[in-house]
Residue frames as qw, qx, qy, qz and C-alpha x, y, z in Angstrom:
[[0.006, 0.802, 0.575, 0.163, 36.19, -25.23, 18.17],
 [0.430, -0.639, 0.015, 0.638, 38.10, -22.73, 19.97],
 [0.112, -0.465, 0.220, 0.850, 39.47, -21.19, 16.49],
 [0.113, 0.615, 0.778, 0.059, 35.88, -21.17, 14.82],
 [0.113, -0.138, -0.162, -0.970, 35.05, -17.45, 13.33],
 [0.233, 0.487, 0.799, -0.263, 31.73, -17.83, 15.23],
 [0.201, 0.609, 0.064, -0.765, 31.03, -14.00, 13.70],
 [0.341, 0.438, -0.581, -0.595, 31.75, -14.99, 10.43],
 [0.033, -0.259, -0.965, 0.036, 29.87, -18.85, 10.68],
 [0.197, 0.580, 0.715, -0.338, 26.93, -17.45, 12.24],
 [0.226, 0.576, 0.220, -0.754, 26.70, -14.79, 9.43],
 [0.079, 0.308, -0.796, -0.515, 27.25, -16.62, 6.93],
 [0.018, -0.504, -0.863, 0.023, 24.16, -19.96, 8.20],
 [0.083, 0.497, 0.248, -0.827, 22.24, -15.75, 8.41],
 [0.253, 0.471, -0.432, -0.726, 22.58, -15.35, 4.95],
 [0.331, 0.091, -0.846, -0.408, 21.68, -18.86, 3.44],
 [0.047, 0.479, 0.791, -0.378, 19.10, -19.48, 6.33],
 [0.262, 0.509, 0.310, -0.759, 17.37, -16.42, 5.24],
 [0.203, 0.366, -0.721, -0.553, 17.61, -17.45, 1.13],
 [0.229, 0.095, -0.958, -0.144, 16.40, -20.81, 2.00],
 [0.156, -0.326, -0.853, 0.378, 13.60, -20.55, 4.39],
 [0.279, -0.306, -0.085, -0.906, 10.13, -18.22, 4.70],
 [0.045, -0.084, -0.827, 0.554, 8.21, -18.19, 7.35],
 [0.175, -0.605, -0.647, -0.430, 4.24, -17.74, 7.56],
 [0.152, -0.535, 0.060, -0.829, 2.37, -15.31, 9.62],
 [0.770, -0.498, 0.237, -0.321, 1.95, -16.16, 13.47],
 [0.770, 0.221, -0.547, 0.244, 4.90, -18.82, 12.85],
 [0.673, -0.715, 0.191, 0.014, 6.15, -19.60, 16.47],
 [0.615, 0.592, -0.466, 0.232, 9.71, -18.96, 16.43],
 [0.841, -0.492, -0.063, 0.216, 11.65, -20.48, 19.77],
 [0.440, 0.763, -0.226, 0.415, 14.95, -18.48, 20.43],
 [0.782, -0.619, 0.025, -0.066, 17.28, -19.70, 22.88],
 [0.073, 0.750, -0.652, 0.086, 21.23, -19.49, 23.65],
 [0.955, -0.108, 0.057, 0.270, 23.67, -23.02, 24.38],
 [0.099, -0.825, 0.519, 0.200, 27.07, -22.35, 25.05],
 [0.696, 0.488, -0.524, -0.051, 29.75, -24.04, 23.09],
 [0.765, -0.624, 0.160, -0.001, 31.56, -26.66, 25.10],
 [0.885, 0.081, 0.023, 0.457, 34.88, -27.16, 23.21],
 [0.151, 0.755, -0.098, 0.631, 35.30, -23.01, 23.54],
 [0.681, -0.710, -0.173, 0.039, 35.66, -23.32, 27.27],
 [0.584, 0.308, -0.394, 0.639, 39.13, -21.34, 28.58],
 [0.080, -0.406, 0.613, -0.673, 40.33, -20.63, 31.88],
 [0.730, -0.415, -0.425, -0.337, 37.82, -23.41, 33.14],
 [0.578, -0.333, -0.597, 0.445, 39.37, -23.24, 36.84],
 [0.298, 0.012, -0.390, 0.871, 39.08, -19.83, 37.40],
 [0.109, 0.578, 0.510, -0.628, 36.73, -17.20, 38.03],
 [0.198, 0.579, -0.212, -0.762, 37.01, -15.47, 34.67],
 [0.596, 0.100, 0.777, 0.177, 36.17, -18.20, 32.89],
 [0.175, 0.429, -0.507, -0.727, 35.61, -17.84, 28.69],
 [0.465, 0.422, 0.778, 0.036, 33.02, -19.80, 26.46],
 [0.235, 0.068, -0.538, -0.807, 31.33, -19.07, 23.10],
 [0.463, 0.508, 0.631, -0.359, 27.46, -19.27, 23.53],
 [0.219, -0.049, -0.540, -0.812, 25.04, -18.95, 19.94],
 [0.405, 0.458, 0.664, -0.430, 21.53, -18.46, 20.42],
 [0.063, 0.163, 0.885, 0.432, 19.53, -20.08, 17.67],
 [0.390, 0.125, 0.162, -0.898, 16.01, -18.80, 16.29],
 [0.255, -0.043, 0.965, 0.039, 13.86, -21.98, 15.77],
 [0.499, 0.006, -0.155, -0.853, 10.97, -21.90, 13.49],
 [0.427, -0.180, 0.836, -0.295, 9.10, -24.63, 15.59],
 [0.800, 0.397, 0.017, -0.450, 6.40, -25.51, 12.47],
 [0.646, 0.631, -0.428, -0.026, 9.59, -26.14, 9.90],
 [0.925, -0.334, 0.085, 0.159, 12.11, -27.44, 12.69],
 [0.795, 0.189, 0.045, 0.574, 14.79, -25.39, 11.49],
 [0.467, -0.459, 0.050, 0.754, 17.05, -23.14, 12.60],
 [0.549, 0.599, 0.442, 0.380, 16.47, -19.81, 10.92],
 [0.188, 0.849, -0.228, 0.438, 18.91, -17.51, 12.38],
 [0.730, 0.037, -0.360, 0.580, 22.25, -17.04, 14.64],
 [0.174, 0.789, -0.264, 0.527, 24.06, -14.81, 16.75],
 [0.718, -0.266, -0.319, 0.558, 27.51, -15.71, 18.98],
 [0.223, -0.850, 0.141, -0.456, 28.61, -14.16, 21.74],
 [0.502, 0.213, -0.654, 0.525, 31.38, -14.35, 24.18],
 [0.426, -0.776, -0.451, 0.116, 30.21, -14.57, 27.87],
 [0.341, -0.328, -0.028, 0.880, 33.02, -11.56, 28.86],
 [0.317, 0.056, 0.352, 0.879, 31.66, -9.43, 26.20],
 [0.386, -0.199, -0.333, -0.837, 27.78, -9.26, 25.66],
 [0.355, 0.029, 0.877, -0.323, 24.99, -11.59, 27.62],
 [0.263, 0.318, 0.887, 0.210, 22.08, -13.33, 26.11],
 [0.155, 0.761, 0.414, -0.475, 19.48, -10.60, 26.87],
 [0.018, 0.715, -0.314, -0.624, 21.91, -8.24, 24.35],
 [0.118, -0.140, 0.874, 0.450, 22.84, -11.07, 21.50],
 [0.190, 0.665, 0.709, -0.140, 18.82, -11.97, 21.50],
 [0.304, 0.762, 0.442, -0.362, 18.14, -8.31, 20.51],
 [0.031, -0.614, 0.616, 0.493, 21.15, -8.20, 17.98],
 [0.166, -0.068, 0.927, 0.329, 20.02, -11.00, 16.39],
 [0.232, 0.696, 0.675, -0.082, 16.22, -10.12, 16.27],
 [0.012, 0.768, -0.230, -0.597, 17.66, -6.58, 14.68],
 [0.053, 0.293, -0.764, -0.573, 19.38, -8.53, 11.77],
 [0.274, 0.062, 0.948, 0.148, 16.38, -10.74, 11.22],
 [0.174, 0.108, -0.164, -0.965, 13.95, -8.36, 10.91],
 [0.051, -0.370, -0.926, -0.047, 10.87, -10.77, 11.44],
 [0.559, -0.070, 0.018, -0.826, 7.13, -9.32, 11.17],
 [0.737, 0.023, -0.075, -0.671, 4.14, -10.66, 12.05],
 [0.694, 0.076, -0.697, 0.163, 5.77, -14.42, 14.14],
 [0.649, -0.673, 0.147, -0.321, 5.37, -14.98, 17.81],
 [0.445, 0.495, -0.657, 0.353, 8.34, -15.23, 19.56],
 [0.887, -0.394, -0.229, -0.072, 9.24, -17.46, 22.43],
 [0.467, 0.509, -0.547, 0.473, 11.90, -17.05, 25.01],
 [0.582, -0.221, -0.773, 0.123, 13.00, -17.99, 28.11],
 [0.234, -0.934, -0.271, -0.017, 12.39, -16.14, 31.43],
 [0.555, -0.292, 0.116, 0.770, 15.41, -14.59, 31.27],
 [0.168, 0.386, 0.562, 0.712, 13.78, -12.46, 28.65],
 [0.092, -0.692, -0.528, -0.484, 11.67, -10.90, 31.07],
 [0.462, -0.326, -0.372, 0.736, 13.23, -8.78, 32.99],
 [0.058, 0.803, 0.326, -0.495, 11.96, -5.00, 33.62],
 [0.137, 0.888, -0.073, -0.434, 14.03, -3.11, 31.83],
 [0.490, -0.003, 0.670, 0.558, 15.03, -4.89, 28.59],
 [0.058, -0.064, -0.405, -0.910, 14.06, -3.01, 24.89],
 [0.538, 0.355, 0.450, -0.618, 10.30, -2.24, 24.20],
 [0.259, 0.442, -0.616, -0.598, 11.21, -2.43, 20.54],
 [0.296, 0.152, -0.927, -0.173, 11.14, -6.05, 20.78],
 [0.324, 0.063, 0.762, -0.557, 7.81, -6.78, 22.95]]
C-alpha cells in the first residue's frame, strides 16, 4: 500500500463518484478520516508516517461519494476535510463530523 498514488486514486474514485452518484437536498453526508495501516513507516519512532483518507458518506445511498488523502507530517484532518469539501462543492446536504471538527477557529466557509 505504501506505493499507492493516494493523490491520484482518490482523484480519480472523485471523478467517477461524482458521474455516478446525485445526492438529494438535506442528504446527510457523514465525513470522517481512517488511516491506512499498510502505509505505516518509522513505526518505532516519534516521527512516525501513515496515509489517512477521509471518506464523504452519503448515509441514505451508503456510498462513498468523495476522497481526500493526506499524510499525517504534512496536512491534519481538520485541513484535508476542508480540501475535500472545496472539490466537492456540495449545496444544500447536512454534514456530519466528528468533534474534532469543532474547534474555535476552523473556516466559517464551511459551517
Amino acid at each position: 500500500m505504501v506505493r499507492v498514488d493516494f493523490v491520484s486514486l482518490t482523484e480519480a474514485f472523485n471523478a467517477w463518484a461524482q458521474e455516478t452518484f446525485t445526492l438529494m437536498p438535506l442528504e446527510q453526508i457523514a465525513i470522517d478520516g481512517k488511516s491506512i495501516k499498510a502505509s505505516l513507516s518509522d513505526y518505532d519512532s516519534a516521527y512516525q508516517d501513515f496515509v489517512s483518507v477521509v471518506s464523504a458518506l452519503s448515509v441514505a445511498q451508503g456510498v462513498v461519494v468523495g476522497l481526500e488523502s493526506m499524510r499525517n507530517h504534512q496536512k491534519g484532518e481538520i485541513k484535508t476535510v476542508e480540501m475535500l469539501l472545496d472539490k466537492l462543492q456540495l449545496k444544500g446536504v447536512c454534514f456530519s463530523l466528528d468533534a474534532l471538527h469543532t474547534q474555535k477557529n476552523s473556516r466559517a466557509n464551511h459551517q
